[in-house]
C-alpha positions in Angstrom: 179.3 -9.3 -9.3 175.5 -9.4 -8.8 173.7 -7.4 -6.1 172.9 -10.4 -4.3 176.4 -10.9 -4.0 177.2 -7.5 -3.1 174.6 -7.3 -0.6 176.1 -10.4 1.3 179.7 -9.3 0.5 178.8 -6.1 2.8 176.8 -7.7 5.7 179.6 -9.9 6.1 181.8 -7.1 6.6 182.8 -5.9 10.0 180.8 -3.5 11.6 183.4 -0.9 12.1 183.8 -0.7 8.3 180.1 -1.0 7.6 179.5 2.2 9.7 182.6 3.3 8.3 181.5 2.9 4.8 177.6 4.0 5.4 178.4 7.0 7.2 181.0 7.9 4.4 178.4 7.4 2.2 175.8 9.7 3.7 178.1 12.8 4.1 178.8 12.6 0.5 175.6 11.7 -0.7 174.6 15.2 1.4 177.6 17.0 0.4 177.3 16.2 -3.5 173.5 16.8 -3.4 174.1 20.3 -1.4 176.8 21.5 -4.0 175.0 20.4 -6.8 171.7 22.2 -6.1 173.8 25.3 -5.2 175.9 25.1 -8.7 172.4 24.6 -10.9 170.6 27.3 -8.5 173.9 29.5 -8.8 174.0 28.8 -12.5 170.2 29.6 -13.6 170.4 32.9 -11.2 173.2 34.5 -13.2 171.8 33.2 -16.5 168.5 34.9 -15.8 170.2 38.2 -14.7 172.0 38.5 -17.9 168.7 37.7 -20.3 167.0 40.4 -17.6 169.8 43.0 -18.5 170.3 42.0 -22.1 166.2 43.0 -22.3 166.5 45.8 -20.6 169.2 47.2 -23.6 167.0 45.9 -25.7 163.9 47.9 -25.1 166.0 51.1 -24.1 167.4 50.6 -27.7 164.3 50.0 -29.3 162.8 53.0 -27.4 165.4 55.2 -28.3 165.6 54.3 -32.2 161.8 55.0 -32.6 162.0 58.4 -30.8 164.5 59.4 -33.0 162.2 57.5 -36.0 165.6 56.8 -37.6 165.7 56.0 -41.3 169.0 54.6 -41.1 170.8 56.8 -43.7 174.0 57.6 -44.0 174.2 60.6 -42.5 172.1 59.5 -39.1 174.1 55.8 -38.9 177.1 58.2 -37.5 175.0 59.2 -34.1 173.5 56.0 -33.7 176.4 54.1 -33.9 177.5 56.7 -30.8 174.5 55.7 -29.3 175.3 52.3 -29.4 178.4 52.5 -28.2 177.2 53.9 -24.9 174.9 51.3 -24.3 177.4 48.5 -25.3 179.4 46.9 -22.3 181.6 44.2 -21.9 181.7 40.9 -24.2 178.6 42.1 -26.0 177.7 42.9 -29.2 174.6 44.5 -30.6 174.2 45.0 -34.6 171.2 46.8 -36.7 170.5 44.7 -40.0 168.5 45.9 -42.5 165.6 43.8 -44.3 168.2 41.7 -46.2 169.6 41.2 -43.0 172.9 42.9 -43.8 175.1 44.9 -40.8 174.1 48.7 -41.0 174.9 49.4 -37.5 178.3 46.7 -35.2 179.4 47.9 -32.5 181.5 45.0 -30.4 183.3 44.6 -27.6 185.3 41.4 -27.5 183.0 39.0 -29.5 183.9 37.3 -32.5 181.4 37.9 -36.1 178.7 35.8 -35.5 178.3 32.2 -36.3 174.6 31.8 -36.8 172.7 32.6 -39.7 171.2 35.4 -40.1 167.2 34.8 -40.6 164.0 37.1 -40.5 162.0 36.9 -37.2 158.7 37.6 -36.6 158.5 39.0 -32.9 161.2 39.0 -29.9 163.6 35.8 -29.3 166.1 35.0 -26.7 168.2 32.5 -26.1 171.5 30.5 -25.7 173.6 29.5 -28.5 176.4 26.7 -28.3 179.3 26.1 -30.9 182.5 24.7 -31.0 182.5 25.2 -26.7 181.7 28.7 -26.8 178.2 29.7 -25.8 175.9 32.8 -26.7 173.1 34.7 -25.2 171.5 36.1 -28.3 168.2 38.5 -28.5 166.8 39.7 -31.6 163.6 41.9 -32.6 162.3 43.5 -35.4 162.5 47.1 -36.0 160.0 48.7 -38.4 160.4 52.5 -38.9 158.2 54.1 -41.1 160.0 52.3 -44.7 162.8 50.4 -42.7 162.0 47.5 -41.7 165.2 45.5 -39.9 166.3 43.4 -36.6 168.2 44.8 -33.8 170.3 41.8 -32.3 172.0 41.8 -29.0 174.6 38.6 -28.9 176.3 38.5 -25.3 179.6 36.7 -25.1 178.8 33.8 -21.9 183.1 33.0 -21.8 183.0 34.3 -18.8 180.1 33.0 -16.8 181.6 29.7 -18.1 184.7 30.0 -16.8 183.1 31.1 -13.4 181.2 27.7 -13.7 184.3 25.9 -14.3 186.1 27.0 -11.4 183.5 26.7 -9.3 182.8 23.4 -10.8 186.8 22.7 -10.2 186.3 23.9 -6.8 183.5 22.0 -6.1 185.4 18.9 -7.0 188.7 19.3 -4.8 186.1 19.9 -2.2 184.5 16.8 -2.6 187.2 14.9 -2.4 188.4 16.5 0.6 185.1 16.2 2.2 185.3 12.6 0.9 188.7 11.6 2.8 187.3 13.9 5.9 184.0 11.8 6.2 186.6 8.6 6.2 188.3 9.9 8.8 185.5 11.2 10.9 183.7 7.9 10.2 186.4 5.8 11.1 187.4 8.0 14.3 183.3 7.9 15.2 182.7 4.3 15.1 185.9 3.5 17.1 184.8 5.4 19.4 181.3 4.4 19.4 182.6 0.6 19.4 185.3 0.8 21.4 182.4 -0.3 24.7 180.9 -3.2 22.7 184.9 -4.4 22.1 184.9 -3.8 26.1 181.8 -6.1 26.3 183.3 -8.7 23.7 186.6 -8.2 25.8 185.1 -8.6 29.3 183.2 -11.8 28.3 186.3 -13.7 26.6 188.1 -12.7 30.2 184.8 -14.3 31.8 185.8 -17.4 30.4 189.2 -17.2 30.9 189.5 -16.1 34.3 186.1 -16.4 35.6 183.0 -14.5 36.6 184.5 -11.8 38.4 185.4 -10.2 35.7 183.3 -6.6 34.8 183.8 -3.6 32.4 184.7 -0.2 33.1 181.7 2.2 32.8 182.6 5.6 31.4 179.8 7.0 33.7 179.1 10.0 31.4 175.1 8.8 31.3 174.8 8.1 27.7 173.1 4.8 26.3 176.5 3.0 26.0 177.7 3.7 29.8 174.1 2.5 30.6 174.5 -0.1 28.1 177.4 -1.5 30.6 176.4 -0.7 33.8 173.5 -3.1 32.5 175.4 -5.6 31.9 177.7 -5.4 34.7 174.4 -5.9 37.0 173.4 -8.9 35.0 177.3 -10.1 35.6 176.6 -9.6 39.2 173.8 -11.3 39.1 174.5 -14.4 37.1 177.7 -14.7 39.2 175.2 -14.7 42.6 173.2 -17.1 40.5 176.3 -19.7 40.1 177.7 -19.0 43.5 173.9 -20.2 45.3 173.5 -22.9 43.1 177.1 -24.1 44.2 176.0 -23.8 47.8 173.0 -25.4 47.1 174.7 -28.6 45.3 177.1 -28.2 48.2 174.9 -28.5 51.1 172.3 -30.5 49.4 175.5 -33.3 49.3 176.2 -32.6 52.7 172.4 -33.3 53.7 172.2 -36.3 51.7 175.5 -38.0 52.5 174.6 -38.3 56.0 171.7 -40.4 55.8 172.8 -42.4 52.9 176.2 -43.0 55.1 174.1 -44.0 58.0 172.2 -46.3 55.9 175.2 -47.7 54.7 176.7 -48.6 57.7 173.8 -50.4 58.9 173.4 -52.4 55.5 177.0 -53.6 55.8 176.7 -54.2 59.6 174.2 -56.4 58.7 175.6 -58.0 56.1 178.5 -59.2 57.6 177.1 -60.1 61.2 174.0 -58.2 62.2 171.6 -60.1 60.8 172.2 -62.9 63.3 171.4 -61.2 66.3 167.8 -60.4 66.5 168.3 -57.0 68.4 171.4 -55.5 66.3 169.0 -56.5 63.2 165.8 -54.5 64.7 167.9 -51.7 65.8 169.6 -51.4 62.1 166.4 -51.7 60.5 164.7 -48.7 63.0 167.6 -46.4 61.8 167.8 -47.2 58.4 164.0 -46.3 58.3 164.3 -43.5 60.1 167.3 -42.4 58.0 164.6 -43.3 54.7 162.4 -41.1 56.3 164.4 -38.1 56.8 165.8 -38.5 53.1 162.4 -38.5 52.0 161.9 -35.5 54.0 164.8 -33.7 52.7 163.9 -34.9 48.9 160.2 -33.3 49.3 161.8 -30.0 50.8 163.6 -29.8 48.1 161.1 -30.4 45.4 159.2 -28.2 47.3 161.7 -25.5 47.0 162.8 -25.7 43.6 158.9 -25.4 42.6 158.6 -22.3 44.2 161.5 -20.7 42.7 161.2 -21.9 39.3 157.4 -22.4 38.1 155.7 -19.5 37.0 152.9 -17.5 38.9 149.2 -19.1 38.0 146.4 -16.6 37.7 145.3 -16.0 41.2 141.3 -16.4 42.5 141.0 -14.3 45.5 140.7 -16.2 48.7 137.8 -15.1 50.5 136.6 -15.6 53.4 140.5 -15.1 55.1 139.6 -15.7 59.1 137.6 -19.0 58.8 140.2 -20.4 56.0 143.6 -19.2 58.7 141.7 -20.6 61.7 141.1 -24.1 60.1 144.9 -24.5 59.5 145.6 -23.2 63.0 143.2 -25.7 64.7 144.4 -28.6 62.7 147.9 -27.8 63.6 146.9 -27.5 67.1 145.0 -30.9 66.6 148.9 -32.5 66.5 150.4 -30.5 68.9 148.3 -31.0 72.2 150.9 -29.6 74.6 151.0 -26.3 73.0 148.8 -23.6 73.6 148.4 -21.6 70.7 146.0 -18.2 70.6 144.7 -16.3 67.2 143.3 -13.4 66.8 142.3 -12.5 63.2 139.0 -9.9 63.3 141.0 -7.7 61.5 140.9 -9.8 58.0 137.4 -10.0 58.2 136.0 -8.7 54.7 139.1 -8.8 52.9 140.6 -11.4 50.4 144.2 -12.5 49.9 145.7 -13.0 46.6 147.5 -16.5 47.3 145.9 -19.9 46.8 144.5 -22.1 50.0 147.3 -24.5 49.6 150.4 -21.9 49.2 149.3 -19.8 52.5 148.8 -23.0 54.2 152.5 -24.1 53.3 153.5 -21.1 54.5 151.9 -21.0 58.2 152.5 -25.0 58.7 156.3 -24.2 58.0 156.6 -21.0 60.7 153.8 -22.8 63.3 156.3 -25.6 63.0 159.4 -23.8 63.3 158.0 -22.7 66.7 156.9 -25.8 68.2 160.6 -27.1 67.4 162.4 -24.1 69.0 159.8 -23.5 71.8 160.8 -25.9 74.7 159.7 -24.4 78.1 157.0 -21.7 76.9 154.9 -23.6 75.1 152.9 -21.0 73.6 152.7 -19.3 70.0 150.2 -16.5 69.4 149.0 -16.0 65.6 147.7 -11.8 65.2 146.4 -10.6 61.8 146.3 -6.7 60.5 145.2 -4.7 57.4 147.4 -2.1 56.2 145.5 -0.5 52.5 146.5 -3.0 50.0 148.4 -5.6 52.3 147.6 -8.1 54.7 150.3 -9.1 57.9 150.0 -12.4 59.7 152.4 -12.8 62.6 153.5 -16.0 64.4 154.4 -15.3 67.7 156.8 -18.0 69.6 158.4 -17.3 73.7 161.1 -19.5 72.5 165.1 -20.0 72.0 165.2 -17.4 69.4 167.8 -16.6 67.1 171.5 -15.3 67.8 171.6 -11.5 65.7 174.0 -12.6 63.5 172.1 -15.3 62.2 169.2 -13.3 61.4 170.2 -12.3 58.2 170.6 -16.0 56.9 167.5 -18.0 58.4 166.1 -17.6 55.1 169.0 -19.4 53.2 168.6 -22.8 52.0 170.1 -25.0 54.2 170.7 -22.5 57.0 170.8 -23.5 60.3 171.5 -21.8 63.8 172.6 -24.5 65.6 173.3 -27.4 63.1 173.4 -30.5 65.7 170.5 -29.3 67.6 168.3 -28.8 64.3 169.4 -32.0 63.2 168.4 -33.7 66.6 164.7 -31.6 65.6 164.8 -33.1 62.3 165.1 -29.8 60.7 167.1 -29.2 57.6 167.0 -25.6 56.9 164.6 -25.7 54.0 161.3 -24.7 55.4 161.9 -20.6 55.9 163.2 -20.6 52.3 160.1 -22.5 51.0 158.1 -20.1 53.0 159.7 -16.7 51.7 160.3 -18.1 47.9 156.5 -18.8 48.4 155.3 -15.2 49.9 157.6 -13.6 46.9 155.9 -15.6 44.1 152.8 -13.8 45.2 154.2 -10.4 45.5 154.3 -10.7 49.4 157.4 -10.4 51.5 158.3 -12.4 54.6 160.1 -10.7 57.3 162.1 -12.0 60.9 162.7 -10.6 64.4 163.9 -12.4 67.0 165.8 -11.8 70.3 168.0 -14.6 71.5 166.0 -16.9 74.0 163.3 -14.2 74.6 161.0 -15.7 70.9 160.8 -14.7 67.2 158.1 -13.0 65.0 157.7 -14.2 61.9 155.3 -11.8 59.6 153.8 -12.6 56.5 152.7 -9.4 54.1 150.6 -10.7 51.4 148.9 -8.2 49.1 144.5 -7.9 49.6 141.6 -6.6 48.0 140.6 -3.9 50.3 137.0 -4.4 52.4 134.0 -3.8 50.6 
């Protein structure tokens, strides 16, 4: 099989074996490359000691003969040999042979006659020697005495420092393989564990879709990456779910809103059709609803579009409006242009200097929505009051109303699409519970916030907090 093969062989295997596999990999990849670099360091250390000692008999030897200037005769070979035999020691062997390189002087210890041949040398030599399996550490050197010339040769037996190397070799190898079924194991034991939250996850999501989005995992809590891991995704579940659950109010309240006029319409149409449209004043009055009805579903349809734009589209690069009191004041007095029974009072010296970070058009959505939410709801006091203050980096725009105001525990959902207090009142306003969330979606797109407080029939304060550049 080619490595192309391979290579897509593994990344098609599951990831439990893959890390399974890898990490099995690396510990013996470590483990090997550890004992290895221990046996050749271990080997070369105890080789070096034994040249170190077998030069050290060597020169002591050496030292020795030509103290004594031995002439290697017959009756001297009797004391050397002595000699020799003292400085022998175990599994060596050390011979004095004369210029035709025969033996004048053995003295052994467990080490067979030699194997090499022996061949005049000019100066010191050391080194190992294999044959047949057995190895040799051998060290010769010329001897010249006065007439004799010869070679001293030191030949240490190594059949013990290899049998050292193969049980330690042996050993080595039983360890690997133990470390090799151990790194299985931990591998295995590891990425179960390690996968056993992402199998959670996997399991969480089939049970999503089985038994629907209230389904969430089980954080372990402990605060490592994996517990955050879920806890992540168990916010994203709770979002998503909030997600589904609004849009389903939304598609369920939009079809409330635009049943009703369609179903007006309706009737009107088939009133007409079957006898209506031969009386002059049932026809007239079908036709005055039915445009009316056209009108509010236009409404509702622009609201809506309106709404949907403000949550969705994404935020432009924002000029700074300057210029704030003369730009609030013109959308004030226009209002107040179409609303001549209402007396409505500004006072907005404290944005003078400053710029807001919303486009003209957005901020005047926003105050035409809350001025007319307070005309609507504002039936005996007839006045709304508009006050401006700077706070460091944010700007506050109140609108005041003295009228019905909103029951407490409403307050938290005036901001909900299609929310209204008082459904058949609203409706009788023409309201349809879209402007406040157009208003806040708008305020949040810009980083701004928009906040409520009411008491039931005593008003409501609606206040805007946009963010500024501070005064010059």
């Amino acid at each position: 099989m080619s490595l192309k093969k391979w290579t897509g062989f593994y990344f098609r295997l599951p990831i439990k074996i893959k890390l399974t596999l890898g990490s099995t990999l690396l510990i013996m990849a470590l483990f090997v490359g550890y004992n290895l670099l221990q046996y050749i360091v271990m080997e070369q250390w105890i080789i070096q000691r034994e040249k170190k000692n077998i030069r050290h008999d060597m020169n002591a030897i050496l030292n020795d003969l030509l103290e004594r200037e031995a002439e290697f005769k017959s009756d001297s070979l009797a004391d050397i040999k002595q000699y020799l035999d003292k400085m022998n020691s175990d599994d060596q062997r050390i011979r004095v042979l004369d210029a035709d390189h025969r033996a004048l002087i053995t003295v052994t210890d467990n080490v067979t006659d030699p194997w090499m041949d022996p061949l005049p040398i000019p100066q010191q030599e050391i080194g190992i020697y294999k044959k047949d399996g057995h190895s040799l550490l051998i060290m010769k050197s010329p001897l010249t005495i006065h007439r004799f010339t010869g070679t001293v040769e030191i030949v240490k037996s190594l059949a013990q420092f290899e049998a050292l190397t193969k049980t330690i070799s042996q050993v080595m190898f039983y360890f690997a393989i133990g470390a090799v079924a151990l790194s299985v194991l931990v591998g295995w034991l590891l990425t179960r564990r390690l996968l056993r939250p992402l199998q959670a996850m996997a399991q969480t999501i089939r049970d999503v879709n089985n038994k629907g989005m209230q389904e969430r995992m089980r954080p372990a809590m402990n605060g490592d990456e994996i517990s955050t891991l879920m806890v992540m995704f168990n916010d994203m579940m709770d979002r998503v779910e909030e997600t589904f659950l609004q849009q389903s109010r939304f598609v369920e309240d939009a079809s409330h809103e635009l049943r009703t006029p369609v179903a007006i319409i309706e009737g009107h149409l088939a009133m007409l059709r079957r006898w209506g449209k031969d009386d002059p004043v049932v026809l007239n009055e079908s036709l005055d609803a039915s445009l009316e009805e056209f009108a509010r579903l236009k409404r509702l349809v622009m609201e809506l579009l309106a709404l949907s734009r403000a949550e969705k589209e994404a935020r432009d690069e924002v000029s700074p409006l300057t210029n704030v009191p003369d730009a609030v004041a013109s959308i004030i007095e226009r209002f107040a242009f179409i609303h001549p029974d209402f007396r409505i009072e500004f006072d907005l010296h404290r944005l003078k200097g400053i710029s807001l970070m919303i486009p003209i058009g957005h901020l005047e959505q926003i105050l035409l929505i809350l001025l007319d939410n307070a005309t609507k709801y504002s039936v005996e006091n007839k006045t709304i009051v508009i006050k401006a203050d700077v706070a460091g980096e944010r700007a506050d725009i109140e609108v005041i109303d003295c009228g019905i105001g909103i029951p407490a525990q409403d307050l938290p959902y005036v901001t909900d699409r299609f929310y209204r207090v008082d459904r058949a009142r609203s409706r009788e306003q023409g309201g349809n519970g879209l402007g406040l969330a157009i208003a806040k979606r708008l305020a949040e797109r810009y980083d701004g916030t928009l906040a409520i407080r009411s008491e039931e029939l005593a008003g409501t304060v609606v206040t805007v907090r946009l963010p500024c550049l501070p005064r010059e």
